[in-house]
N, C-alpha and C positions, 0 to 999 in steps of 0.2 A: 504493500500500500504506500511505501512513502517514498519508493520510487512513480510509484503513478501520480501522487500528487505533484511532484516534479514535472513529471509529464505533461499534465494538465497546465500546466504554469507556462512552461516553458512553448511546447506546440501550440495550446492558445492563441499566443503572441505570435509567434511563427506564420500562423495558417490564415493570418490577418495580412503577411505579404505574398503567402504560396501555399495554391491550392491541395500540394502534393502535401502538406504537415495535417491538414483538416480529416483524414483518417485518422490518422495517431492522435489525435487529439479527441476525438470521437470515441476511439478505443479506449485513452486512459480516463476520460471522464466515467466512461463505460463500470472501467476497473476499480476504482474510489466509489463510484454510487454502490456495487456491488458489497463492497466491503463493509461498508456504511449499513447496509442490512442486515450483515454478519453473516454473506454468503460470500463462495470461494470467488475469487476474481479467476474468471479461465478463457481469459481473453490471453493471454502468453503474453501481453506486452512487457512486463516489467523483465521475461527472463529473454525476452530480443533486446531490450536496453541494454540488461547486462553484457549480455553477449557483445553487444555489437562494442560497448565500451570497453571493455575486457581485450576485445578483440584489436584495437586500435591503438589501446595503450601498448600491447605486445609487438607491435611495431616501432615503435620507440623507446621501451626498455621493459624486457620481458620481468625484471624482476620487481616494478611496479605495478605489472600488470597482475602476476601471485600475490601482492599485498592489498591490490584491490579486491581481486577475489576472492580472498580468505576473509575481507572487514567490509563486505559489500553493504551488510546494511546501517554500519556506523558511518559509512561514508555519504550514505543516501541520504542519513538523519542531519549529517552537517550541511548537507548540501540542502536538506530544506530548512534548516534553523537558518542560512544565510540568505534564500531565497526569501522568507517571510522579514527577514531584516532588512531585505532590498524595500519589498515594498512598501514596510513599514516607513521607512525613511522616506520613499517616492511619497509618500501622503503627507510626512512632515514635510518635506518640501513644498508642495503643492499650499498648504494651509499657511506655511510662513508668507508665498509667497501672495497670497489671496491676503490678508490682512498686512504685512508688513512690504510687500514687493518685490520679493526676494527669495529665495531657494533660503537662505542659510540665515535669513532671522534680520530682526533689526540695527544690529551691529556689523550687519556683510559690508564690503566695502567695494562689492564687484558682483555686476551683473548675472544670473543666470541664465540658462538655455531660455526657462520659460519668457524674461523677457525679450532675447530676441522671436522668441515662435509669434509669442502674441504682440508685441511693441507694446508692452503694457508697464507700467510702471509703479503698479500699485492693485488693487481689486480688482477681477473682472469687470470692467465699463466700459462704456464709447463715450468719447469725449461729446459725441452730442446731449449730453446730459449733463452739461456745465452751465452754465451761465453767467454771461462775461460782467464785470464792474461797472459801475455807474459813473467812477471818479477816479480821477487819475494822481491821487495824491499819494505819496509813496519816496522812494529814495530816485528821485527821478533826474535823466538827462537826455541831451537833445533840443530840438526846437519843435517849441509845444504849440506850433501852428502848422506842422507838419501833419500830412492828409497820411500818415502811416503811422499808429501807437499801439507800441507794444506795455503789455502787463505781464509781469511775471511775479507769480507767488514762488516762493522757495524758502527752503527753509536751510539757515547756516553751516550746520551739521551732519547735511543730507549728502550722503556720496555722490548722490545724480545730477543736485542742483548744482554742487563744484565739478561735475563732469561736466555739465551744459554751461559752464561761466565759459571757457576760453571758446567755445561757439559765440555767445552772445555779446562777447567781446571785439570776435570779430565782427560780427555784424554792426555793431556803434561804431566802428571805424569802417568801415566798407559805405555805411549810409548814414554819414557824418552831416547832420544838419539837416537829412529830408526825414527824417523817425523821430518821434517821442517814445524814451524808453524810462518805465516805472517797476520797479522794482517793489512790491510787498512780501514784508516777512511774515513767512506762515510757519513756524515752528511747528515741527511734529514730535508727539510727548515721548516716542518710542528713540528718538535719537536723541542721544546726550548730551548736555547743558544746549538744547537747541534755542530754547526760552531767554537763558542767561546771554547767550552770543547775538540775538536781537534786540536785544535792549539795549548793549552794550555800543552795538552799530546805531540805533536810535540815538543815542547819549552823543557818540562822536557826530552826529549830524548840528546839535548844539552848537556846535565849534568849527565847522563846514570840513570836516576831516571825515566824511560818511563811507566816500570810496576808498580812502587810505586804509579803515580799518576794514569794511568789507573786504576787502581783497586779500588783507594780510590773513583775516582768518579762515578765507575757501584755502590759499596756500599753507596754511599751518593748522588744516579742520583736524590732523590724527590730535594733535596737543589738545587743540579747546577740549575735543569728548573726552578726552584722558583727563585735563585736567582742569577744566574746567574756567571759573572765575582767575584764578591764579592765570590760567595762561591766557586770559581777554585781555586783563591787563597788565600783563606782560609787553603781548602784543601792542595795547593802545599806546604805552608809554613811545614805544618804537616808533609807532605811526606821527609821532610828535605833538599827540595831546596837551592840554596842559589838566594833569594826573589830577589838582584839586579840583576844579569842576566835573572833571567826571567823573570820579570817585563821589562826588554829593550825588549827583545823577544817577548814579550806577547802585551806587547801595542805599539810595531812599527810594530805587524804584520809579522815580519821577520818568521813566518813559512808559510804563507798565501799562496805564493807561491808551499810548496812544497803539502801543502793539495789540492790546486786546480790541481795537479799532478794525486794524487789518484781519487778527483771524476773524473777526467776524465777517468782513468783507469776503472773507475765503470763505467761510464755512455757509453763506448768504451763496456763494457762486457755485457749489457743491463739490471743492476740492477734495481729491480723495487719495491724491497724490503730488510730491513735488520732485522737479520743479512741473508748474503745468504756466503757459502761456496762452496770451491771448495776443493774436494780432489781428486787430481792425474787429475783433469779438471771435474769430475763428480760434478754436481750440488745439493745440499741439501739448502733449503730454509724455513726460521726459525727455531725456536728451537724446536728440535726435541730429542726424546729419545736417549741417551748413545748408545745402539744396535744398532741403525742405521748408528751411526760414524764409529764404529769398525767394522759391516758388509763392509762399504765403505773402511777402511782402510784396513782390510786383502782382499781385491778385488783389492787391487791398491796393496799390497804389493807379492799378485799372480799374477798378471800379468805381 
């Protein structure tokens, strides 16, 4: 039997690319149902399996193949303890990546397969089920009479949103003076000191040092989630703050207020992931290829 559940598992999958596995797989489900009633399985698959494994390994060194065949069924048993841990783990996967957007949890620092399969960046969604801003108030540059505005929500501490900065960097230098570009911090609770490192960027905007510190901490994001307030202002000192106003700003919270502005702005627009953009209201979510921004912008700048 526990080579047939093997079976079952493995031809399953098989017989979903070639019609030749859809017998064997027919046969070992055959074999598992049988047993399951506590009757003999005499469909022969489990001793062609052996055989045929048995038989294969003897080509490449016969005296592994006598160790298989004398511990056939301890080997079958490991081979379904590690089968059920495959798929155990394919469903942790699948679950991190449905709530956090990721294969490997909220602390991943790199993309999964699933995001490339679905270009998804977060929950199963379609970005038509966003809904873009009403306001363009935010950490913004450009010239804001320009017929092309972009909004991005992102949050400091988010791998994807500092994967999609040096795209959107390009793109404010590539369409310098025809774009308005806004910038809203949407912290996510699952990435670390995300909250602290946007307030922190709020505070240096006081002082018109907003892109200095922005950019030091998408460049030094492993530090902030490691360390948090310590390495903000580590960071801000660098950026050439001046430490006493923003140290009152930074640890009385005095921008707390206007950050709970924006998630609501987000959470009003139905974000479900960052970063997610709007340009001209059209929706693009994570980071995504250069062509794709400037298809989006000469489409908003035709229209």
């Amino acid at each position: 039997m526990v080579l047939c559940i093997i079976a079952i598992i493995i031809f399953s999958v098989m017989s979903l690319f070639s019609a030749k596995y859809r017998p064997l797989a027919k046969e070992s489900f055959k074999c598992v149902f049988k047993m399951l009633m506590m009757k003999p399985c005499d469909t022969g698959i489990d001793d062609q399996l052996k055989a045929q494994i048995v038989s294969n390994l003897l080509k490449i060194s016969p005296l592994a193949a006598r160790v298989v065949n004398r511990n056939f069924v301890l080997f079958s048993w490991i081979l379904v303890l590690l089968t059920v841990a495959s798929f155990g783990y394919t469903i942790y996967g699948a679950y991190n990546f449905y709530v956090y957007g990721n294969c490997d949890g909220p602390n991943a620092t790199s993309a999964c397969i699933l995001n490339d399969i679905t270009g998804d960046y977060g929950r199963f969604s379609s970005p038509t089920d966003l809904i873009p801003p009403n306001t363009l108030d935010g950490i913004s540059e450009g010239n804001i009479s320009a017929k092309v505005k972009i909004i991005e929500f992102g949050c400091f501490t988010c791998p994807y949103t500092k994967k999609a900065e040096s795209t959107m960097q390009q793109i404010l230098a590539k369409y310098n003076g025809s774009i308005y570009y806004t910038f809203k911090p949407f912290p996510l609770p699952n990435h670390a000191f995300s909250k602290q490192a946007a307030m922190a960027v709020l505070c240096s905007a006081r002082q018109g040092k907003e892109w200095e510190l922005r950019g030091a901490i998408f460049e030094h994001q492993e530090e902030c989630t490691a360390d948090g307030t310590f390495a903000v202002k580590s960071l801000a000192e660098k950026a050439g703050l001046n430490m006493s106003q923003f140290n009152e700003c930074y640890d009385k919270n005095q921008s707390a207020a206007e950050l709970e502005r924006y998630i609501q702005q987000g959470k009003d627009a139905h974000i479900y992931a960052t970063p997610t953009f709007f340009i001209n209201g059209k929706a693009i979510v994570g980071p995504k290829p250069i062509e794709e921004f400037e298809n989006a912008i000469a489409s908003a700048k035709g229209s």
